[in-house]
C-alpha positions in Angstrom: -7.5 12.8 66.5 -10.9 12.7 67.0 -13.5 15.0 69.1 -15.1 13.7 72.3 -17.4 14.6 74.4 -14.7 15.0 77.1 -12.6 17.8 74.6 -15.5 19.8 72.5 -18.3 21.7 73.6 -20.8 22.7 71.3 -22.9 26.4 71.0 -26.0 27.1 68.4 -26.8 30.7 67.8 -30.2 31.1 66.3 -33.7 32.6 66.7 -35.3 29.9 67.0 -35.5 27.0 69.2 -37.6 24.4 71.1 -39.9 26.8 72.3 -43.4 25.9 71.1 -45.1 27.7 69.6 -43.0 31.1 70.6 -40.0 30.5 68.7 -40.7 27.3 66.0 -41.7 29.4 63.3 -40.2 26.7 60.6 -37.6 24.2 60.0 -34.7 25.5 61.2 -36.2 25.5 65.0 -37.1 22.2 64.5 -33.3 21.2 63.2 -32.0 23.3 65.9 -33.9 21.9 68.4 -33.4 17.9 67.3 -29.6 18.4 66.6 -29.1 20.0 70.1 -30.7 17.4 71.8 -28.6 14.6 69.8 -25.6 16.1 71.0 -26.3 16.3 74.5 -27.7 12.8 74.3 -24.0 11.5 72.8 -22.5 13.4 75.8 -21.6 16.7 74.8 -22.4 19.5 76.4 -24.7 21.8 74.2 -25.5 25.4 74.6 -28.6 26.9 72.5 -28.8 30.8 72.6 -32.5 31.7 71.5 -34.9 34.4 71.1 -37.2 32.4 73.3 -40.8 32.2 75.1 -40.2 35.4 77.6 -42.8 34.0 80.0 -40.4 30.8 80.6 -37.0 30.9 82.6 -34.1 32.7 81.1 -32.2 29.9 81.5 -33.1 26.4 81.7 -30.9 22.6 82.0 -32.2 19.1 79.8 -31.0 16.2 78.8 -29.0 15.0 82.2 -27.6 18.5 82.5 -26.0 18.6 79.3 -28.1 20.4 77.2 -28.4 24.8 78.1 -30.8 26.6 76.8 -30.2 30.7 77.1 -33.5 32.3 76.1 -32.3 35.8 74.4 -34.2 38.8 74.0 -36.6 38.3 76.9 -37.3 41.9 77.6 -38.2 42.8 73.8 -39.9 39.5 73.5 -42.5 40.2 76.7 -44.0 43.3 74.3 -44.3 41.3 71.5 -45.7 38.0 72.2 -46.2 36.9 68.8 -43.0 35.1 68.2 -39.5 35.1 68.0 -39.3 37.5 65.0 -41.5 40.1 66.4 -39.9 43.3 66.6 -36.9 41.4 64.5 -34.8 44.0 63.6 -34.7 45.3 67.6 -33.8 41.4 68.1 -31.0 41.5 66.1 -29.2 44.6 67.3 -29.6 42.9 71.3 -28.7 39.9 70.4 -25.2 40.6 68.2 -24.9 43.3 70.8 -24.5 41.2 73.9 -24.3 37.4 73.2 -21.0 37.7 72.2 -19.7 38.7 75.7 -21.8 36.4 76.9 -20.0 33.6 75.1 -17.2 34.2 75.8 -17.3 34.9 79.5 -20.2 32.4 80.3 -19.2 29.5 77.8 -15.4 29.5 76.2 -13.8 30.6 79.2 -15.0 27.9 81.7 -15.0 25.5 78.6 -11.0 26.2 78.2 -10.8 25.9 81.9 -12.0 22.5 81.9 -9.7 21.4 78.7 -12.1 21.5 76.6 -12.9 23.7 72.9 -15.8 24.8 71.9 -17.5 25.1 68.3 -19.7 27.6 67.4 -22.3 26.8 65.0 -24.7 30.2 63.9 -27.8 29.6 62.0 -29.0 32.7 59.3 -28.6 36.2 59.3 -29.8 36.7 62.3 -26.5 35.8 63.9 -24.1 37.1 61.1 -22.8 39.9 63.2 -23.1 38.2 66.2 -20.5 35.6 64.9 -18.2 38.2 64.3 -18.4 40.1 67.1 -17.8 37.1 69.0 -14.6 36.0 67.2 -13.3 39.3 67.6 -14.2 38.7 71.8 -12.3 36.0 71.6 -9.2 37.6 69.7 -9.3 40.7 72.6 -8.9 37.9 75.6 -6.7 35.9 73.3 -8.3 32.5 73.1 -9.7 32.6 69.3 -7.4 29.6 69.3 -10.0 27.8 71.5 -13.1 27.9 69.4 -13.8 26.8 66.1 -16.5 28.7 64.2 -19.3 27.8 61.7 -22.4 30.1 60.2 -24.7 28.1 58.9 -26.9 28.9 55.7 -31.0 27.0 55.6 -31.6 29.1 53.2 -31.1 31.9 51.0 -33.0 34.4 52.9 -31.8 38.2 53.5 -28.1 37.2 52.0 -28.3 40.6 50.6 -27.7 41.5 54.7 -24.9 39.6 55.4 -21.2 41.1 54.8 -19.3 37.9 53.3 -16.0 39.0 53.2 -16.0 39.6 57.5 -17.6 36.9 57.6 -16.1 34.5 55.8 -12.4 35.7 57.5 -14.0 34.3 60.9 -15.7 31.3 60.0 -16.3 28.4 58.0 -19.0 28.5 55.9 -21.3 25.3 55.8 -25.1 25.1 54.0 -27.6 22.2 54.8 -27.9 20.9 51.0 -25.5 21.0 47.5 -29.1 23.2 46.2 -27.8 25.9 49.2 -24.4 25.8 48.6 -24.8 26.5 44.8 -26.7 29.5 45.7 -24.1 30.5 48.0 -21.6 30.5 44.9 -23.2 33.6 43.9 -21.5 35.2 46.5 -18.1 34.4 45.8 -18.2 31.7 48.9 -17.7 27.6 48.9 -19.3 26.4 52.3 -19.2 22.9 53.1 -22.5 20.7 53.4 -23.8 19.4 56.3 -27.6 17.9 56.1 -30.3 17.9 58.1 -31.4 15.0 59.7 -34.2 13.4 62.2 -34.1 11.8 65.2 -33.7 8.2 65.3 -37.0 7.7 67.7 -38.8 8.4 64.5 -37.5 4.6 62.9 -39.9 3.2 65.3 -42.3 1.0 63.3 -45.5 3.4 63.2 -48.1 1.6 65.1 -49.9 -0.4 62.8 -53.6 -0.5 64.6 -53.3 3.4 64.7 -52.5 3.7 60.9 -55.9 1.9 60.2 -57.8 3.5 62.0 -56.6 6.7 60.4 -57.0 5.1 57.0 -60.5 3.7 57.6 -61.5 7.3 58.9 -60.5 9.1 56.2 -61.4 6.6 53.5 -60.3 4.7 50.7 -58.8 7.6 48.5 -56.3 7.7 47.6 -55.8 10.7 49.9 -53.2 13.2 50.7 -51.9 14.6 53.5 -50.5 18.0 53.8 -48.6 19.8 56.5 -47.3 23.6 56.5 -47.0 27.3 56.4 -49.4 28.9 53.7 -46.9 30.1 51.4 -46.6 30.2 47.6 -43.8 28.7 47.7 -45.4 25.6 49.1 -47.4 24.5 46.7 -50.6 24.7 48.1 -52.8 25.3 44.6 -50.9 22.6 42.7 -52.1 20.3 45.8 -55.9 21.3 45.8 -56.2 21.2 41.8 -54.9 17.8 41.6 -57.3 16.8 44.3 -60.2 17.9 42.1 -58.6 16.8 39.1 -58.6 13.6 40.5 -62.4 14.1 41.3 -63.3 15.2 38.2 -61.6 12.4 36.5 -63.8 9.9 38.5 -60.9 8.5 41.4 -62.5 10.5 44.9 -59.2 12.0 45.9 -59.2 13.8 49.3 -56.8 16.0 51.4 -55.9 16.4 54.9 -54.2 19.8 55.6 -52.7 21.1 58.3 -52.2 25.3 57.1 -51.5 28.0 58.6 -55.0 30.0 59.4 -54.1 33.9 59.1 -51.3 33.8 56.0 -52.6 35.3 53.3 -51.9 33.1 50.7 -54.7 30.7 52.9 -57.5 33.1 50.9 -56.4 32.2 47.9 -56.0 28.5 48.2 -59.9 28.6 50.1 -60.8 30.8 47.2 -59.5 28.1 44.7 -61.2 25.4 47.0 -64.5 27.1 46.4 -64.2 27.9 42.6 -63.2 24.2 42.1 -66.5 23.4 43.8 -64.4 21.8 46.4 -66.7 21.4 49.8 -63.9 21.8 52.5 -64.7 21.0 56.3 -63.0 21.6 59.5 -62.1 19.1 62.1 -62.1 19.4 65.4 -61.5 17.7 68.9 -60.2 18.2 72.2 -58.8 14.4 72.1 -55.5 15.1 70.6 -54.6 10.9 70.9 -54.3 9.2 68.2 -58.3 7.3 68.6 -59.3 11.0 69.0 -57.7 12.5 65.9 -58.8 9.2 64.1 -62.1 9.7 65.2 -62.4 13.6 64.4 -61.6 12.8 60.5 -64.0 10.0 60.5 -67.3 12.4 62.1 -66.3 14.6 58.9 -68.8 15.2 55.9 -67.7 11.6 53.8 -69.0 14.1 50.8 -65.7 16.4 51.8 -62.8 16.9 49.6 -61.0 18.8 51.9 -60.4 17.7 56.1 -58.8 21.0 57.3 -57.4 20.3 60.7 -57.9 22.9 63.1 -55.8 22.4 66.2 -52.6 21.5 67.2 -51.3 18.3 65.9 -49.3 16.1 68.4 -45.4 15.4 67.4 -46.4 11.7 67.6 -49.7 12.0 65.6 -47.5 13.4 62.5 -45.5 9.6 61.9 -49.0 8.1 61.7 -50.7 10.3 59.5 -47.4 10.2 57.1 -47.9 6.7 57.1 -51.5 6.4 56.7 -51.7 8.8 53.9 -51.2 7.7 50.3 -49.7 10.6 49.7 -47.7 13.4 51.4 -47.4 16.6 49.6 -44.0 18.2 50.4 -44.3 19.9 46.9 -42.3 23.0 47.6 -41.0 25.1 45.0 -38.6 26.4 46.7 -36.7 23.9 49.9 -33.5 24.9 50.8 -33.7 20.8 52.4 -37.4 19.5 52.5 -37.1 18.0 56.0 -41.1 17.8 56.3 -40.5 15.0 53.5 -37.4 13.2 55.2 -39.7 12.8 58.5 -42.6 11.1 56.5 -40.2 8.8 55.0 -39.0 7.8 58.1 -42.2 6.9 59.3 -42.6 5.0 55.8 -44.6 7.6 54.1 -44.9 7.9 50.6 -43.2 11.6 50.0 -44.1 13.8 47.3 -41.0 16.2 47.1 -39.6 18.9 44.6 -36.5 19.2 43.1 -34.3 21.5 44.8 -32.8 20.7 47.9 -33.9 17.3 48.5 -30.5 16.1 48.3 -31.8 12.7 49.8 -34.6 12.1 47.1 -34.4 9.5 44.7 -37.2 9.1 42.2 -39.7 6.0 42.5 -37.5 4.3 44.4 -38.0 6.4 48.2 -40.3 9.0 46.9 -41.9 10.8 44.5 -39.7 13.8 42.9 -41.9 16.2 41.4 -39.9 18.5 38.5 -43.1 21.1 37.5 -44.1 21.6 41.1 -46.1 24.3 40.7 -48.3 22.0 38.1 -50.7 19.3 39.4 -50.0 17.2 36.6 -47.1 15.0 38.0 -49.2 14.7 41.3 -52.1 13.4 39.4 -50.3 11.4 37.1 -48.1 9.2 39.8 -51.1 9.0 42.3 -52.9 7.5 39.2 -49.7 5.0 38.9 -49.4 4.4 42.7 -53.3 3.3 42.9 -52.8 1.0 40.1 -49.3 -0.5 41.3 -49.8 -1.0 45.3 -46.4 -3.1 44.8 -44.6 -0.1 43.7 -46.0 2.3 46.1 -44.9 -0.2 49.0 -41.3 -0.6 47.7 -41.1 3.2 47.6 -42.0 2.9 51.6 -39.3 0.3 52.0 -36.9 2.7 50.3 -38.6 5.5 52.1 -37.3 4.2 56.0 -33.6 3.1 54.6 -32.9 6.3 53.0 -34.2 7.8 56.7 -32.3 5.3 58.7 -29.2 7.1 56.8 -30.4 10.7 57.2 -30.6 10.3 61.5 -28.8 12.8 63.6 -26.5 9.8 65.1 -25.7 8.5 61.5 -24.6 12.2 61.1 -22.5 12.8 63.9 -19.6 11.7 62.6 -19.7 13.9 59.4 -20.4 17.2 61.8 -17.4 16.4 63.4 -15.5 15.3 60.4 -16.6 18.8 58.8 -15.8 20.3 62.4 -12.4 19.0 62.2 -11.7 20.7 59.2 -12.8 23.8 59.8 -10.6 23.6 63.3 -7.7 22.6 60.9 -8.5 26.3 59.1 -9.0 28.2 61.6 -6.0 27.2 63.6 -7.8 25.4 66.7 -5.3 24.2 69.3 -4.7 20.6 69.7 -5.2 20.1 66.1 
């Protein structure tokens, strides 16, 4: 048999969530948050258990009533108003502490009531224990047989905190790439792989009057675009050295970067800016449309190497700027998936990737896989090719949006509940 929406209810545990800017601190509250909602749009009821904004409700109903959010850790979070992993460890203690009963009580039981299961899905470390504790609530009332649970790994971060052997007698293991699950390996554990994906609202064709105007404000580059934390690992030098190699070597290369402003690896990458002798700018509006934004890059220095945006950029501004740009630098050394690089594919952006867990990457033919990522060489050389073959770079688009039309949530579902299935089978969930 099959799940439905009328037999299976779905739970998330994680930190993170939709709460902007509180608790998105990265990718996995933007998977959290798009996968959720993809549920609850195919019917299923869909519970998200957060360390969420404390100054919004503790509780809160989308989607047609079929999507929960719980916002966890609300008296901590009110002291610390920084973000979701402020005072983290504290977090983590309340959380596996008391979500569990929560569950249980709250969720499972009225879940079971109504003839339906439920299937836990807990996202990092964060909710290792809480996973635990929770299958061992559900032992104590004696309806472990009702639930079917799965702690998921993003990426390799503070494994050395997690106890695999409890945890692994619990749950299923799952990892969002092959790159993760190899890592996982190490620790004597096989989980199964489920991807990331997008939402399918982001197949819409990218309007194309808004694309030009970006272009023509920018220039005729070629020119990048960039979008993320400030991180080593994100290969923020290799992108500004191939900008001014490109320079240098007479082609007038430019980048649009989005950073984070108080990281420090941002002096580092300003300090190579400025011994490169490249003159970077900020850009400003209040007009956060599209005309605005377009408008804002265009009253910029045209002498600029560097546009660094400085305010928040719009959900819907990202597709056109991924599809303007010639370029868009998701050179990480180190991605667990790359999912910055699956959403400018969708919007028909050309995708500079690395080599790690971009499972759905496939070189010159939906983007650009980059094996030295911490080099600017490859960028340089390819955006060299690319200028002089514009038919390449445009079948590399085409690729681009049919690799993405595979990677959305909905084309997904039915290998969650495929994986779902067989974890159930495991774990002994009735009715299977």
């Amino acid at each position: 048999m099959s799940f439905t929406p009328e037999d299976l209810e779905f739970v998330f545990l994680s930190f993170e969530g939709p709460d902007q800017p509180y608790a998105q601190a990265g990718g996995l509250g933007v998977r959290v948050t798009q996968l959720t909602r993809a549920l609850a749009r195919h019917g299923f009821q869909t519970h998200l258990v957060f360390v969420g904004d404390p100054a919004l409700p503790g509780g809160e109903t989308r989607e047609n009533g079929r999507l929960h959010l719980h916002r966890w850790c609300q008296w901590i979070s009110a002291s610390h108003p920084e973000g979701a992993y402020a005072d983290e460890i504290a977090k983590v203690h309340d959380y596996q502490d008391s979500v569990p009963a929560f569950v249980t009580q709250a969720i499972v039981e009225p879940a079971l009531a109504a003839g339906r299961r439920v299937a836990v899905i807990a996202e990092e470390w964060h909710t290792a224990d809480a996973l635990s504790r929770l299958s061992d609530s559900l032992h104590f009332v004696g309806i472990r047989d009702a639930a079917v649970l799965l702690w998921n790994a993003n990426n390799d971060m503070s494994f050395n905190r997690i106890n695999w052997n409890r945890l692994g007698y619990v749950a299923q293991f799952t990892a969002v790439s092959r790159f993760v699950k190899t890592q996982m390996w190490a620790h004597g554990v096989n989980p199964l792989v489920i991807p990331n994906g997008v939402p399918s609202e982001l197949l819409e064709p990218v309007d194309a009057d808004a694309v030009d105007a970006v272009r023509q404000a920018v220039g005729s580059g070629p020119w990048f675009f960039k979008l993320g934390r400030m991180d080593p690992d994100k290969g923020w030098l290799a992108a500004v050295e191939a900008v001014h190699r490109l320079r240098e070597g007479g082609v007038p290369a430019r980048l649009v970067m989005k950073g984070g402003q108080l990281e420090d690896h941002a002096h580092e990458v300003y300090g190579h800016m400025a011994w490169r002798g490249l003159q970077a700018v900020g850009v400003h509006t209040d007009d956060r449309s599209i005309a605005g934004i377009a408008q804002a890059l265009g009253d910029a220095d045209p002498d600029a190497a560097v546009l660094n945006v400085e305010f928040f950029l719009p959900d819907d501004a990202l597709p056109v700027l991924y599809a303007a740009a010639d370029g868009v630098l998701a050179n990480s050394g180190y991605e667990p998936f790359g999912l910055v690089g699956l959403e400018a594919m969708a919007a028909g952006g050309v995708a500079y990737v690395g080599s790690t867990g971009e499972d759905y990457a496939i070189p010159m033919r939906n983007s650009v896989v980059l094996d030295d990522v911490g080099s600017p060489d490859e960028i340089v050389q390819v955006a060299r090719l690319l200028r002089d073959d514009p038919d390449l770079a445009e079948r590399i688009r085409t690729g681009a949006r049919e690799t993405a039309r595979l990677h959305t949530w909905d084309a997904l579902l039915p290998l969650l509940l495929s994986k779902l299935q067989l974890a159930g089978r495991r774990q002994g969930l009735r009715g299977l």
